[in-house]
RODO-2510 file (C-alpha; in nm, 4 decimals, decimal comma):
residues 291
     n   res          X          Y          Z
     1     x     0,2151    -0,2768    -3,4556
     2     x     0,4068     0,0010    -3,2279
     3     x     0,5124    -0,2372    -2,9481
     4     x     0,5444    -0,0823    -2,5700
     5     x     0,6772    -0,1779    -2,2624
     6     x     0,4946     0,0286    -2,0105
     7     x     0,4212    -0,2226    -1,7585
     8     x     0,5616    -0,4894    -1,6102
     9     x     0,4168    -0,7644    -1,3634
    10     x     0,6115    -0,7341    -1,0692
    11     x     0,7599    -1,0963    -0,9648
    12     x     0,5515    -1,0836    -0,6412
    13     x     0,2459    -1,1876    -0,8559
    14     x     0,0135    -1,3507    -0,6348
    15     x    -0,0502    -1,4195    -0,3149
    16     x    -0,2756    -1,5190    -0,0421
    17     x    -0,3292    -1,3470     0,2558
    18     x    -0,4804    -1,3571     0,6461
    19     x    -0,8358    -1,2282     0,8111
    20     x    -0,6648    -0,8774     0,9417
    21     x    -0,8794    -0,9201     1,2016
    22     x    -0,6742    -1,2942     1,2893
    23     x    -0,3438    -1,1761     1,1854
    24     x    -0,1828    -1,1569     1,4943
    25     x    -0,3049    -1,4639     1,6411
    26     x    -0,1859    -1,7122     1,3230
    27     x     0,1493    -1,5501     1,2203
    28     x     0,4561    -1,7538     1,2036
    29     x     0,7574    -1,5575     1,1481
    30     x     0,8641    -1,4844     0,7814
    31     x     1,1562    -1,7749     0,7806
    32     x     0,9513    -2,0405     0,9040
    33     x     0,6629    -1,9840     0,6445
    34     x     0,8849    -1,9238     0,3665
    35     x     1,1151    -2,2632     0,4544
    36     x     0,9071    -2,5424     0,3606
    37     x     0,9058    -2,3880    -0,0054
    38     x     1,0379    -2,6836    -0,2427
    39     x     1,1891    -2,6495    -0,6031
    40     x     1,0506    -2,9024    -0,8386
    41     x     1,1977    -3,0561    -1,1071
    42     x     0,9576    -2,9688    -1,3805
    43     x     0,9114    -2,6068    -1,3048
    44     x     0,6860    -2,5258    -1,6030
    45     x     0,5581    -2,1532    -1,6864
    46     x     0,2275    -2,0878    -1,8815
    47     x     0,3202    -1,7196    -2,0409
    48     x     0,0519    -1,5338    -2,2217
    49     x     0,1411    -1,2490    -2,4369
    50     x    -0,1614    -0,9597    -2,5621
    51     x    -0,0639    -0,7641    -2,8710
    52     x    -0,3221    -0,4671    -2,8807
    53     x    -0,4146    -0,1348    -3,0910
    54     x    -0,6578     0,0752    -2,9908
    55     x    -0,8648    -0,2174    -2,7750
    56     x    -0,8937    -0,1857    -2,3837
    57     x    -0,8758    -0,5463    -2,2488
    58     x    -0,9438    -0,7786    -1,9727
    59     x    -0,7923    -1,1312    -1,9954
    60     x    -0,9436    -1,4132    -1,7405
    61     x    -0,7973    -1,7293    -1,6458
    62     x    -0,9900    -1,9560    -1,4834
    63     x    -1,2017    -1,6101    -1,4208
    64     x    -0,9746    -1,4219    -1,2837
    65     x    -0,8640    -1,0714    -1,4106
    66     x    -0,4393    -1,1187    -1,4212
    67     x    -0,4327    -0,8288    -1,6901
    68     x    -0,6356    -0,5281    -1,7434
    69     x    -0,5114    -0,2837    -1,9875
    70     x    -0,5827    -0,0140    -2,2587
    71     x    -0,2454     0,0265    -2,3595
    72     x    -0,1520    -0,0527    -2,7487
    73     x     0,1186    -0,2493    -2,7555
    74     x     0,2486    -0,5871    -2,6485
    75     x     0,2206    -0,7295    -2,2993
    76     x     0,3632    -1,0249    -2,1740
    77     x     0,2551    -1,2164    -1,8041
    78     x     0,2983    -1,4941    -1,6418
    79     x    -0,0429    -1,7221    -1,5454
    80     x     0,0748    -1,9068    -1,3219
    81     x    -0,0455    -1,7910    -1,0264
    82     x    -0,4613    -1,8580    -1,1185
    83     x    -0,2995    -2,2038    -1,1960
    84     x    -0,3035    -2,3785    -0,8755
    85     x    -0,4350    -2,6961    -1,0050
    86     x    -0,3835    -2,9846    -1,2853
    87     x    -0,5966    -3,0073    -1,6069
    88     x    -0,8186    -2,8082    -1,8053
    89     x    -0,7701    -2,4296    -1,7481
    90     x    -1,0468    -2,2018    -1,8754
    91     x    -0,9616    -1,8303    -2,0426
    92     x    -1,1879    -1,5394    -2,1154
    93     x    -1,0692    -1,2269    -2,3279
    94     x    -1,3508    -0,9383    -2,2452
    95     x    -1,1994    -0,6692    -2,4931
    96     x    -1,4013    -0,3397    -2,6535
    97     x    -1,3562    -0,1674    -2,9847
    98     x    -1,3922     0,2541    -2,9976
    99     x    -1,6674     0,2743    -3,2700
   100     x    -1,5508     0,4190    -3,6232
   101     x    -1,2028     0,3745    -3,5221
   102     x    -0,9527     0,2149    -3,7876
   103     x    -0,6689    -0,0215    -3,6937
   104     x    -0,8315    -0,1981    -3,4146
   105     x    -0,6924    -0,5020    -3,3476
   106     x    -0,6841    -0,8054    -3,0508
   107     x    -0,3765    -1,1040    -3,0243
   108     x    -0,3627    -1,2989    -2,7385
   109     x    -0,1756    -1,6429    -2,6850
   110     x    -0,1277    -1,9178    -2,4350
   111     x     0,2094    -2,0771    -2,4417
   112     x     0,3731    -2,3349    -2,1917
   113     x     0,7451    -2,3500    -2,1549
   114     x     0,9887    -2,4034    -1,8341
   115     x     1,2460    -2,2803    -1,6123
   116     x     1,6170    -2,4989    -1,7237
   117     x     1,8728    -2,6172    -1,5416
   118     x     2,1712    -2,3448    -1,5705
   119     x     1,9142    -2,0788    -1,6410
   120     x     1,6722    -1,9479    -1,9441
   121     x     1,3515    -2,1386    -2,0913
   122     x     1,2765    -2,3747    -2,2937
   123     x     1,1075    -2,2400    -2,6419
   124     x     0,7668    -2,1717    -2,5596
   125     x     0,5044    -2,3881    -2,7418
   126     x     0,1674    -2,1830    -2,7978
   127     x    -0,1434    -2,3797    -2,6525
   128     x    -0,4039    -2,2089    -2,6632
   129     x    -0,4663    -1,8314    -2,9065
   130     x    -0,7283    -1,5770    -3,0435
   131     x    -0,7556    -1,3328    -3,2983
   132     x    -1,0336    -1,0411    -3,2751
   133     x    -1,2556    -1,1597    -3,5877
   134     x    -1,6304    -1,0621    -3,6203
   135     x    -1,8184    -1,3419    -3,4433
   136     x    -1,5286    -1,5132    -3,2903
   137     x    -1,5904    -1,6529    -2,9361
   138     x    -1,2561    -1,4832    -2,6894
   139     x    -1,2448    -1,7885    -2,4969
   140     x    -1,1678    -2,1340    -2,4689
   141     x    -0,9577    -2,4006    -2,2656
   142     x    -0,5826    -2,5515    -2,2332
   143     x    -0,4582    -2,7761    -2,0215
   144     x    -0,1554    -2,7284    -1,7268
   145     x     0,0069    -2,9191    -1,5467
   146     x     0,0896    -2,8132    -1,1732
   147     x     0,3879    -2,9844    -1,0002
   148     x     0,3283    -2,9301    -0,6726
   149     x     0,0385    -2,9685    -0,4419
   150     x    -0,1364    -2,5978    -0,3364
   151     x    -0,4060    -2,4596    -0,1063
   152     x    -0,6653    -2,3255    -0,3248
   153     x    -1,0602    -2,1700    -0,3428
   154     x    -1,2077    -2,4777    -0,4394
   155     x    -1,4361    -2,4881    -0,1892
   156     x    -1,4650    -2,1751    -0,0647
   157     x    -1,8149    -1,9761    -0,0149
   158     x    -2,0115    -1,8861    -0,3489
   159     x    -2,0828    -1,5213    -0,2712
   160     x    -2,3807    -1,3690    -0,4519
   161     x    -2,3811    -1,0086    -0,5937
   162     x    -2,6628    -0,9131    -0,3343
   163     x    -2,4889    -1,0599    -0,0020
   164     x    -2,4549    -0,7006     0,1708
   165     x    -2,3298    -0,8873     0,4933
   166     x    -1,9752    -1,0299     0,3066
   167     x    -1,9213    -0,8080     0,0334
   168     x    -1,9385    -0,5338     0,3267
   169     x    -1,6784    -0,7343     0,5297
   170     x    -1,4468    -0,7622     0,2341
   171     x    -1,4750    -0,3685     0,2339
   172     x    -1,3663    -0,3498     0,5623
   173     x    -1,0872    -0,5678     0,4689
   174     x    -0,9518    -0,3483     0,2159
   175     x    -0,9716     0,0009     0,4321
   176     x    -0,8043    -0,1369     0,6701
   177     x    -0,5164    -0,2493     0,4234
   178     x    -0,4989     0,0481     0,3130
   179     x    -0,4903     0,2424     0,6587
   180     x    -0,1769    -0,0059     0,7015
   181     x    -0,0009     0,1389     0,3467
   182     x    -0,0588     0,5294     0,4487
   183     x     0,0610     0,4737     0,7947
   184     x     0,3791     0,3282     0,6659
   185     x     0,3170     0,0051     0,8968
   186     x     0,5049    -0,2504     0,6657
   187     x     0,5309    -0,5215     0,9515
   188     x     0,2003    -0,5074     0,9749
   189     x     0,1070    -0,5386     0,6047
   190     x     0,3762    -0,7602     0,5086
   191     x     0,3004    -1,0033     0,8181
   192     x    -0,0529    -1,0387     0,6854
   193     x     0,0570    -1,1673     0,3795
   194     x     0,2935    -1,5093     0,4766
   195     x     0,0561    -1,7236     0,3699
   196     x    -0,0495    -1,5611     0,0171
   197     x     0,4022    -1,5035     0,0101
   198     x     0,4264    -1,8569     0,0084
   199     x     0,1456    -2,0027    -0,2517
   200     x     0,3001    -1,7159    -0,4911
   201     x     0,6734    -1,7977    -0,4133
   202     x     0,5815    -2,1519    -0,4600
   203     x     0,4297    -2,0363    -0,7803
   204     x     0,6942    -1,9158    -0,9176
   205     x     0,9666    -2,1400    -0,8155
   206     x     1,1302    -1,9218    -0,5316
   207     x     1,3610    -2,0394    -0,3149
   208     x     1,3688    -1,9568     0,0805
   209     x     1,6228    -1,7504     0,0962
   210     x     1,5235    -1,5687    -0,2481
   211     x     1,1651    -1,5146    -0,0534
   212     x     1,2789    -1,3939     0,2454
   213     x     1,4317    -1,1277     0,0799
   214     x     1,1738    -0,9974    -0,1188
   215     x     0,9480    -1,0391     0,1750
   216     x     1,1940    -0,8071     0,3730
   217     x     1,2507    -0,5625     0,0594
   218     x     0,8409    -0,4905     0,0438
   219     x     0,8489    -0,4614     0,4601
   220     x     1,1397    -0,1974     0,4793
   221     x     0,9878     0,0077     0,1624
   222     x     0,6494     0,0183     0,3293
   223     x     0,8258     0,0818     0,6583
   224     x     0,9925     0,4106     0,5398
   225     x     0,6359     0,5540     0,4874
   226     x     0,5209     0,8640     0,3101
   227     x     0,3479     0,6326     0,0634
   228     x     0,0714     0,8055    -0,1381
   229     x    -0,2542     0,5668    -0,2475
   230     x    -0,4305     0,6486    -0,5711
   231     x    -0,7669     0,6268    -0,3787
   232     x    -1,0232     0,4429    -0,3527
   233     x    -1,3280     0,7012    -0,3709
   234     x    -1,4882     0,5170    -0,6691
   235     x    -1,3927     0,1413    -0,6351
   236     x    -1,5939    -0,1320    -0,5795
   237     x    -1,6192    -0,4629    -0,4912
   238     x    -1,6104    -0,7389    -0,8310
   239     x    -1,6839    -1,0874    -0,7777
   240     x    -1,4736    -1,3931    -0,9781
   241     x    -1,3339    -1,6661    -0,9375
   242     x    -1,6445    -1,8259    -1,0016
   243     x    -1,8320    -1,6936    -0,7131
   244     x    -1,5130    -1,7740    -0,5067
   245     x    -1,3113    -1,4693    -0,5102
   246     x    -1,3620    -1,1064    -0,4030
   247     x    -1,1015    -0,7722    -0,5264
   248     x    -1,1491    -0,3701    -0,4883
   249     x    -1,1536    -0,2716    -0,8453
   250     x    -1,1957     0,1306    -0,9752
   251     x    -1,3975     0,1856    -1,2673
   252     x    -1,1461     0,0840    -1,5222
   253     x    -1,1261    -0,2875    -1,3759
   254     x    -0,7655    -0,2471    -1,2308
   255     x    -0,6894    -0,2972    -0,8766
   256     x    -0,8071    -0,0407    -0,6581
   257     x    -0,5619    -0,0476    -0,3938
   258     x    -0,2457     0,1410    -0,5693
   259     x     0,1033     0,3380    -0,4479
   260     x     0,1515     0,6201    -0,6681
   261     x     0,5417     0,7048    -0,6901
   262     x     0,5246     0,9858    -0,9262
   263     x     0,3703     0,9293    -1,2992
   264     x     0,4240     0,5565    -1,1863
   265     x     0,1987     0,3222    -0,9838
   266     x     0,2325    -0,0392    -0,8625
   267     x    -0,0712    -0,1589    -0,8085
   268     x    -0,2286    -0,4778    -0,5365
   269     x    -0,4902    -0,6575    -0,6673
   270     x    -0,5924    -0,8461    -0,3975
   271     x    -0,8425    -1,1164    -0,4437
   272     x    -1,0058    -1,2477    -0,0818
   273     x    -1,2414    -1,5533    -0,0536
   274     x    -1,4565    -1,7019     0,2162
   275     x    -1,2799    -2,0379     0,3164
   276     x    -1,5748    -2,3018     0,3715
   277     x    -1,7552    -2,2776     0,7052
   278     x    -1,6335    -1,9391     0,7874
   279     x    -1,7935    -1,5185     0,7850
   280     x    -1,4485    -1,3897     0,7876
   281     x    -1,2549    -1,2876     0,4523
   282     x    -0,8664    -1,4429     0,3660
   283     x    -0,6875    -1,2946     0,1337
   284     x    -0,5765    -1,5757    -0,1239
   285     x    -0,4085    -1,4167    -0,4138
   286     x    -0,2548    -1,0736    -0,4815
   287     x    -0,1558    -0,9690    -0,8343
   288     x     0,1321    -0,7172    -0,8397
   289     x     0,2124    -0,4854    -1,1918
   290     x     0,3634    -0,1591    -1,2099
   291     x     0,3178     0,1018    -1,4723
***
């Protein structure tokens, strides 16, 4: 199989974010969110890796998208960040074939490993695969184990495919995101996100320091404007999570909301949910990849 490398999941993977219409009022300032982030001692990674050829993909953990692709090739990601909880982890593969077409093939694997002291991983140890066969079921179960405690959509609102009155708020949500990106206010985005920065720099084992930079890096960069969207003319709303969670998808299933730099794009796929009690969308995870 030819293998490719033509995208990457940028380290800001996910991350969970606030009403835009209660930013202002609930913002702490970047350093105090970011310094209550702790380094465990077991920082364990759950890597899947997708070898493909001529099969456009979706692959679901715990029913959520983290990678949509139709590129051949081999594509690695971290899970992570749709692991926010201990025990038994569901995945989904959703993949299609191009009729008559020869050389089709599907490889997609689980493995757990961890960050070491002094740097590198430990050898990862698969836990969970699938290989396209005729009949074969693309899903199944592994478990994780999560080391530190995290805020999560556990009990969020179940939102049904014919609830006009949220799935039209999360709309709003996502113009007015995107009105932030064009007009090159990167406070303003990157203030919206604190909460989401710290559940994903948590995630992934950042320290303060370490996330207060990458918080400022994304804030200047937005800052500078000029940014160019792909557009959102034919996106739409796709409910996972389970009911739970809410992202602006185009007709491919990628994230709608995109920055084009070029032939490149680096695209925010940002997932909101209804916390419990509550008509107002919060943005709880954000998957970041560039290609």
């Amino acid at each position: 199989m030819k293998i490719k490398s033509a995208l990457k999941l940028i380290p800001l993977c996910f991350l969970p974010l606030l009403s835009c219409g209660q930013q202002a009022a609930k913002q702490q300032d970047a350093a105090t969110t970011f310094k209550n982030l702790k380094i465990p001692e077991n920082q364990v990674l759950y890597e899947v890796t997708v070898e493909a050829e001529n099969t456009p993909y979706r692959v679901f953990i715990n029913d959520i998208p983290l990678m949509t692709s139709k590129i051949s090739g081999r594509i690695k990601f971290f899970a992570n960040p749709a692991v926010v909880k201990s025990g038994k982890q569901q995945v989904r593969v959703d993949y299609k074939t191009k009729p008559g077409s020869a050389g089709d093939n599907l490889q997609v694997k689980v493995a757990e490993s961890a960050w070491q002291t002094g740097g590198g991983t430990k050898t990862p140890v698969v836990i969970w695969e699938y290989q396209q066969k005729d009949g074969a079921a693309a899903q199944g179960t592994f478990n994780a184990s999560v080391p530190v405690s995290l805020p999560n959509w556990e009990h969020s609102t179940v939102v049904k495919a014919d609830d006009r009155k949220l799935i039209s708020k999360a709309e709003a949500w996502f113009k007015t995101m995107a009105d932030y990106l064009e007009a090159g206010k990167g406070d303003a985005f990157m203030n919206g996100l604190l909460k989401a920065e710290s559940l994903v720099y948590q995630l992934n084992y950042f320290t303060p320091e370490k996330a207060l930079a990458q918080h400022n890096q994304w804030k200047s960069y937005i800052n500078k404007g000029g940014l160019k969207l792909a557009g959102v003319q034919n996106a739409k709303i796709e409910i996972v999570g389970n009911g739970k969670l809410l992202h602006l998808v185009n007709p491919s299933g990628e994230g709608a909301l995109a920055i084009l730099h070029g032939s490149r794009r680096t695209i925010f796929d940002v997932f909101l949910h209804f916390p419990k009690g509550e008509d107002e969308p919060e943005a709880i995870l954000l998957n970041m990849a560039e290609y």
